[in-house]
N, C-alpha and C positions, 0 to 999 in steps of 0.2 A: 303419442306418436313414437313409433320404431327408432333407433338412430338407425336403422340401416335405411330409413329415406331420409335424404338431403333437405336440409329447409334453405333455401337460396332466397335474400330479400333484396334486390338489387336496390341500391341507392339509399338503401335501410337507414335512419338515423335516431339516436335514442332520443327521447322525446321525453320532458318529466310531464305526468298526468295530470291535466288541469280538468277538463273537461270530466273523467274516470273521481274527482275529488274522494270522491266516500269510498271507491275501491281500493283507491291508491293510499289513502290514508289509514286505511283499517291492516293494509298490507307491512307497512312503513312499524304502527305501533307493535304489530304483534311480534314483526321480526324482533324489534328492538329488544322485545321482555323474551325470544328465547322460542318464540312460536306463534301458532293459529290460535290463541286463546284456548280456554274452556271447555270440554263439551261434555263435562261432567264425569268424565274416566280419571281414572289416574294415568299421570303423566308416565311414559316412558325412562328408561333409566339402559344404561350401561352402552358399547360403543352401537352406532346404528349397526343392522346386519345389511348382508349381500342386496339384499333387495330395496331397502331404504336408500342405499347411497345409490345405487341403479336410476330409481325414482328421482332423488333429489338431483342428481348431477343433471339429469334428462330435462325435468322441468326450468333448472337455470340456462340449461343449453339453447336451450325453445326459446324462453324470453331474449334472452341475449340475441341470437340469431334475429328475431324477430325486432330489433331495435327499441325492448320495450326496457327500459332503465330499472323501471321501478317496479316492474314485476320480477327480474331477474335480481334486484337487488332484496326485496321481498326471501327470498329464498335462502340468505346470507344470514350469518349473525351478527352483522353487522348495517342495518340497509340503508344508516345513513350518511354513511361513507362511501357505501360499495355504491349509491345510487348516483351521488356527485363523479366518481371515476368513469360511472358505466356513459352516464348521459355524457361526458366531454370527451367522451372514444367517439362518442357520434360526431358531437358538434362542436367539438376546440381540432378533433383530430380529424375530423372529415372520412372517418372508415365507415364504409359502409358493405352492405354485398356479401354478411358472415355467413361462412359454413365452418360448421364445427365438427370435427370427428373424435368422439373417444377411442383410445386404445382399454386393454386391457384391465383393467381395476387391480389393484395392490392392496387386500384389505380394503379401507377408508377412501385411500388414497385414489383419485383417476387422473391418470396421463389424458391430452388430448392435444391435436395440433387445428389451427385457427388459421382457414384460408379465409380471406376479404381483399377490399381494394380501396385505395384509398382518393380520393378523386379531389381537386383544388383547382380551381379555376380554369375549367378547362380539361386539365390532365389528369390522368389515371395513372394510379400504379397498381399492380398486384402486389401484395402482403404475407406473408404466411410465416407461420414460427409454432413452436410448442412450450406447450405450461402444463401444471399439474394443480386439481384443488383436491380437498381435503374436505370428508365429510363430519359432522363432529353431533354430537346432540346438544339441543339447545336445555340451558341449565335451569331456566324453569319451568316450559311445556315442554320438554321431551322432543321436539322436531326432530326430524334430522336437518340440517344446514349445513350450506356450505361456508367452511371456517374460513371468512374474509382476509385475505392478504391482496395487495397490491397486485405481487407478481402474479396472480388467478387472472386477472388481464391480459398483461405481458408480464415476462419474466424479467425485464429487465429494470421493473418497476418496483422503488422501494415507498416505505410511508411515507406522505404527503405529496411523494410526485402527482404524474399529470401526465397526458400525451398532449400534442399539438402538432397541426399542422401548420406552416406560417411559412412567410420569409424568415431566410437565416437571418438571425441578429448581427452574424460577422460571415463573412463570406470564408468559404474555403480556405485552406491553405495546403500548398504542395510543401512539404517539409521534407528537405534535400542533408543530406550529411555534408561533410566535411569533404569530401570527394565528388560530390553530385549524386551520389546514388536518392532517391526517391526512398522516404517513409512512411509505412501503411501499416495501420493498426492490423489489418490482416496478414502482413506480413512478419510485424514485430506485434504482436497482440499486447505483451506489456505496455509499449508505446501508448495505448489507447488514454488514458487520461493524464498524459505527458502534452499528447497532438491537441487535444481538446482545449487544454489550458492555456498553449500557445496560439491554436486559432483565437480564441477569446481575447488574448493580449494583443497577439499583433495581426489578428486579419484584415484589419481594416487600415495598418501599416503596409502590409503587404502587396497591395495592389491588384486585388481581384476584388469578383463582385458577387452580391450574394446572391444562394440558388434558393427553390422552397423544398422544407424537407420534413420528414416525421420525427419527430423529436421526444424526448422523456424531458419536461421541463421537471425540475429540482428547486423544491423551497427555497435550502441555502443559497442564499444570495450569491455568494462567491464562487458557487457551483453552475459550472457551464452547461449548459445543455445539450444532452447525451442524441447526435442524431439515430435516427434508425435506419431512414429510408429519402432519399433522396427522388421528390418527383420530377423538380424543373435545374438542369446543372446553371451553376453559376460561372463563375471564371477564377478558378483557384490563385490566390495570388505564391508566389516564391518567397519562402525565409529560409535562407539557410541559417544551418544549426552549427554544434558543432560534432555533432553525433558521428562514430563511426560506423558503417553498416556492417562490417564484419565485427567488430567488436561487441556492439548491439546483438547481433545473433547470434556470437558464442552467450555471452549475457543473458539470453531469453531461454538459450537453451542449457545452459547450465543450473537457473531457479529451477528449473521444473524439476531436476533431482529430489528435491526436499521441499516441503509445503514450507508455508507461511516464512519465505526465506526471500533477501533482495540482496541487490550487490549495485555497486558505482565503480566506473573507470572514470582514472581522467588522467592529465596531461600533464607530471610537475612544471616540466619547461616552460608553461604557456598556463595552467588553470583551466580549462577545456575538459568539458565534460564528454568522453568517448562514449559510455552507456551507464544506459539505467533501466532499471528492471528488476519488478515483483512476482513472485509468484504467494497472492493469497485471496483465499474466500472472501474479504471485505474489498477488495480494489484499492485499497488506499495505498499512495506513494511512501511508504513507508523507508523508501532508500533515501528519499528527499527532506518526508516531512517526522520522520519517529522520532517517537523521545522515549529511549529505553538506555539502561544501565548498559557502559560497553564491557567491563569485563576487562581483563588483565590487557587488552590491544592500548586502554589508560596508559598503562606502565610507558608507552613509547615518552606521553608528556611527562608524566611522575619522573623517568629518568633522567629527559633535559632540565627540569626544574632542578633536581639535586647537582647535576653539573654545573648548569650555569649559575647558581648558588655557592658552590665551594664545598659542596657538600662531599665528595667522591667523583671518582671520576671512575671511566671502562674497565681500567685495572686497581682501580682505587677499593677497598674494602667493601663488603655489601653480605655480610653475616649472613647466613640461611641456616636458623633454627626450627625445630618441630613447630613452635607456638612463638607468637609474638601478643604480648598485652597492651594494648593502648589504653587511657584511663578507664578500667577495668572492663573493657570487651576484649578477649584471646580469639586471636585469628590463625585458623589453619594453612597448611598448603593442601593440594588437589594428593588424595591417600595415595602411596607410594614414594611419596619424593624424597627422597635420602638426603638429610637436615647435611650443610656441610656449613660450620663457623668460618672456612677462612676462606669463603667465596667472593670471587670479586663484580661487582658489578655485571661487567658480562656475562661471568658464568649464573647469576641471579635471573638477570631481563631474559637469557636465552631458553631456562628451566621454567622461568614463567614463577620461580618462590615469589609468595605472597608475603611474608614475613621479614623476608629481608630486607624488601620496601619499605611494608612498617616499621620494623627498626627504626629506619632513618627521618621517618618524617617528624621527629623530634626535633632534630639537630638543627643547631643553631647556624644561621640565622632563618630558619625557615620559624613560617608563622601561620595562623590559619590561612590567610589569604594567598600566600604563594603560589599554593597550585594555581589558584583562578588568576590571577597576573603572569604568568605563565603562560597560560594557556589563551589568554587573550591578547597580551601584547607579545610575544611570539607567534602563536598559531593564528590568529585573528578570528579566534571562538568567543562565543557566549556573550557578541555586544547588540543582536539583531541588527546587523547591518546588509547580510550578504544580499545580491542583487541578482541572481542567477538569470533569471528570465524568466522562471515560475517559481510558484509559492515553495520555500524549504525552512526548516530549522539548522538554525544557526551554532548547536551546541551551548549546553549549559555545565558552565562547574561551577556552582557557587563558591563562596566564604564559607566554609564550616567548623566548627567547634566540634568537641565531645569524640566521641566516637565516627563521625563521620566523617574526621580528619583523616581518620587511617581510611577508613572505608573509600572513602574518595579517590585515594591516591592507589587504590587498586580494582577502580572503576566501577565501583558500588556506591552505595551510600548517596548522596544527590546528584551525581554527576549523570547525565541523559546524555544519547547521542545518535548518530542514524550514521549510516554506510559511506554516506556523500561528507560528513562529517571526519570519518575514520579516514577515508581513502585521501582526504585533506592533508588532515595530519601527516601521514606515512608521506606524502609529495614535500611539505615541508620541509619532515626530517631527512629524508635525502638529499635536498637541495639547500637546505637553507632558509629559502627564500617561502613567504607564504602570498599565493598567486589564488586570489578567491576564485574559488570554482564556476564556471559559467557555462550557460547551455546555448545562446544566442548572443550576438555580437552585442557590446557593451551600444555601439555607437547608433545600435538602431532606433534606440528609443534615450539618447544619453544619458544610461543610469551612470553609477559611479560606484564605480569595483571599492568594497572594503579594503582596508590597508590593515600591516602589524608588520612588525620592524624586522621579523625573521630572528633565525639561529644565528649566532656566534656560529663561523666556519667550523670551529674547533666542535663543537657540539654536537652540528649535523655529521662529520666525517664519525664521531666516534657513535652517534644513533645509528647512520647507515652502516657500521662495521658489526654491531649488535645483532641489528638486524639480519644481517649476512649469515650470522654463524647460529639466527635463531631457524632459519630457513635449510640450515648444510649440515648443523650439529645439532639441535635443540630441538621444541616441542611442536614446529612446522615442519621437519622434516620428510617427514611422511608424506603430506600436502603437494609440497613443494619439489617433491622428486620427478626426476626428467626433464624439469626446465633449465631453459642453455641458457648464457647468455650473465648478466650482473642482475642476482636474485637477495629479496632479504625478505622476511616477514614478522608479522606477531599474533601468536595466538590469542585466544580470550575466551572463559566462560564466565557467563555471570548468573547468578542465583536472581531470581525472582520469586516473592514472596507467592506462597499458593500453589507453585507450580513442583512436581517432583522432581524435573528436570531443566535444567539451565540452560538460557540462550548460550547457541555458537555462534563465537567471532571470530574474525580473520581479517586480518589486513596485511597485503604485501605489495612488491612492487619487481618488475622485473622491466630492465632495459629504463626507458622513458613513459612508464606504464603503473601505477598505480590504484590498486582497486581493493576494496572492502566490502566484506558480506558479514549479513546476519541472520541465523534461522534460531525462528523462537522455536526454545525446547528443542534444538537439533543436539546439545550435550556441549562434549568438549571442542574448542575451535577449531580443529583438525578435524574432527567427525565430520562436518558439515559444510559449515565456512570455509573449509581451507577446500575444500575441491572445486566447490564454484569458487573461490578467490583463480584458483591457479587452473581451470579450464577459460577463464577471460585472461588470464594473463597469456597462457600457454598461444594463445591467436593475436592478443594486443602486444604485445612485448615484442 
């Protein structure tokens, strides 16, 4: 059959073949082993040409359309996967009525978009979206087949999901910012599995009631159920956040500069998370939940540990030689930096020398575990306690010995961290005080905000002064130019094994506004990090 006629099955549902046994079984084995068995030729070899993936797409189209599971899955190299997805698009997702139109062919490859409708008790909705499959030959009869992925369904479909039609498990929720404004994944697209996690947690707090909807249900357990399609509404209930909309959407629109990059605001005064926001190919909240080396943006804790230790102080001594050895691993600075012995502290943290740190991380009384007492009973890192409102990490510095001592204390070596982490710190170091970051009101489900004792005043005043002059004089300055107002920052690159180029980081803070970014393989923290840092501060601040 032509694709330029329509095969229209109203009501169409996939059906596994019981009655068909010996068709549908002979169909199922032969996929599995790579084709139609035998017929005494030799097999095929090298990619299918024009005319094979034509055929093949065509014949999966027809079955598909036609509600037949197992003939459509037949055609896969895969059919006893593709046949379980195909039959629960009929009958867990109630779609039925497919027309399929291909575009174009790419090679192997065919575009096509998938009108249907999906019908549940009663009601109807119309359906429609595009996906692409791939032709492939099968490896031991030669077929051509279509090379089975999920998203050949729907795209928005990864391994093991599922579609469904149902009532929602948690009813809607209308998620309002800090000012009332209304948040919609299509208006903040990052938002999308921030709104998901907190309908999960608190919709059924919230006070609305569930609608039925088409949905990607998700193996992982703790993975919420991605809708698609909404048939019968529910009654959304109200949670407000603490989100700010304007800040949110410099945030959304500032990731998109650079791939696989995210950034956090928040609120020192208060702990209030203003925005969050990724821009990367896996969807993962990676401003909430990463755990990657931060890079020299460490040095803000590295330096309050040596203060508040007796170690040096802002103008106290902080040596920056070409090389520093710690027991026998020699640590560079970033090429260029002009070694200066009689630097002080400040003029060390604001250069961003890596050596001048390590220097120090000898000196007595510091000990392996310093930094990590530091960084937990000041900053209130690395105890798993934080309670935001959805899933995050918490930051980790271990205890470390050897060479990792140094490493660590210039934010390599075991120390992990994510943006919601950073932009922590930097709220901390300007104020003092550490106010755990939260995205929903503590009192609505009565978590209990982690605690740590804060900075020594004297501390914080000479972090934020550091700060100041790494932002007006130092290796943020670039970043940080044209914003008004009380500005500091810190840069950060960190090496990552395998990669030729090292994550950028940035963390700064301007006014009562505190935000950090990360882009893996964006370079140096100015490269990257500091322009989304300082386009959400430039609107928050």
């Amino acid at each position: 059959m032509g694709r330029g006629v329509k095969v229209a099955v109203i009501g169409g549902v996939f059906a596994v073949m019981v009655g068909g046994a010996g068709y549908g079984a002979y169909n199922v084995v032969s996929a599995l082993d790579g084709g139609g068995g035998s017929s005494g030729s030799e097999a095929k070899s090298g990619p299918p040409d024009k005319d094979e993936v034509a055929e093949t797409s065509e014949k999966f189209f027809t079955a598909w359309e036609k509600g037949d599971a197992t003939t459509a899955a037949s055609y896969t190299n895969n059919a006893s996967i593709a046949g379980t997805l195909l039959t629960a698009y009929g009958e867990d997702a109630h779609i039925g009525g497919v027309e399929i139109t291909p575009g174009t062919a790419a090679g192997t490859s065919v575009p096509f978009t998938v009108k249907a409708k999906v019908s549940y008790e009663g009601t109807t909705k119309p359906l429609s979206y595009r996906s692409t499959l791939t032709v492939v030959r099968g490896e031991t009869s030669g077929r051509a087949l279509v090379d089975w992925k999920p998203s050949v369904v729907h795209p928005d479909l990864k391994d093991g999901d599922t579609l469904v039609t149902t009532e929602s498990a948690t009813p809607q929720i209308q998620a309002v910012g800090h000012n009332g404004t209304v948040l919609t994944k299509e208006k903040y697209p990052s938002l999308g599995p921030v709104l998901a996690t907190l309908r999960e947690r608190y919709g059924s707090q919230a006070g609305g009631t569930p609608g039925v909807e088409l949905a990607v249900r998700h193996t992982v357990a703790s993975t919420p159920d991605t809708p698609l399609l909404t048939l019968t509404e529910g009654k959304p209930g109200k949670l407000e956040t603490t989100l700010s909309a304007s800040v949110q959407a410099a945030a959304e629109k500032a990731v998109k500069r650079y791939g696989e990059s995210s950034v956090v605001a928040v609120k020192p005064s208060t702990g209030e998370v203003l925005a969050v926001a990724n821009n990367r190919r896996d969807g993962f909240n990676a401003a909430f939940q990463g755990r990657v080396a931060p890079g020299s943006t460490m040095k803000i804790i590295t330096a309050a540990m040596l203060i508040d230790n007796g170690v040096t102080s802002m103008n106290g001594p902080a040596p920056c030689p070409d090389t520093a050895t710690w027991q026998s691993q020699t640590f560079k600075n970033l090429t260029g930096m002009q070694p200066n012995e009689s630097a002080t502290l400040a003029n060390t943290f604001m250069r961003s020398c890596n050596t001048g740190f390590i220097k120090l991380v000898d000196e007595k009384p510091l000990t392996d575990s310093s930094l990590t007492e530091e960084a937990q009973e000041r900053f209130g890192l690395g105890q798993d306690n934080w309670q935001t409102g959805i899933v995050s990490f918490d930051g980790s510095v271990p205890a470390s010995g050897g060479p990792d001592r140094a490493a660590n204390a210039i934010g390599q070596g075991q120390v992990q961290m994510n943006p919601l982490n950073m932009a922590s710190v930097t709220a901390t170091a300007i104020t003092g005080e550490f106010r755990q970051p939260y995205l929903v009101p503590f009192d609505l489900d009565d978590r209990e905000p982690a605690t740590a004792k804060g900075l020594p005043q004297g501390t914080a005043s000479q972090l934020k002064q550091m700060m100041r002059l790494t932002a007006t004089q130092g290796t943020a300055v670039n970043a940080m130019s044209g914003l008004g107002g009380d500005i500091g920052a810190k840069t950060g690159s960190a090496e990552v094994d395998g990669r030729a180029t090292s994550d950028s980081w940035f963390t700064g803070y301007r006014n009562d506004v505190a935000a950090a970014a990360m882009a893996q393989e964006g370079g140096h923290g100015g490269d990257a990090a500091g322009p989304i840092v300082a386009d959400v501060l430039r609107v928050g601040g």
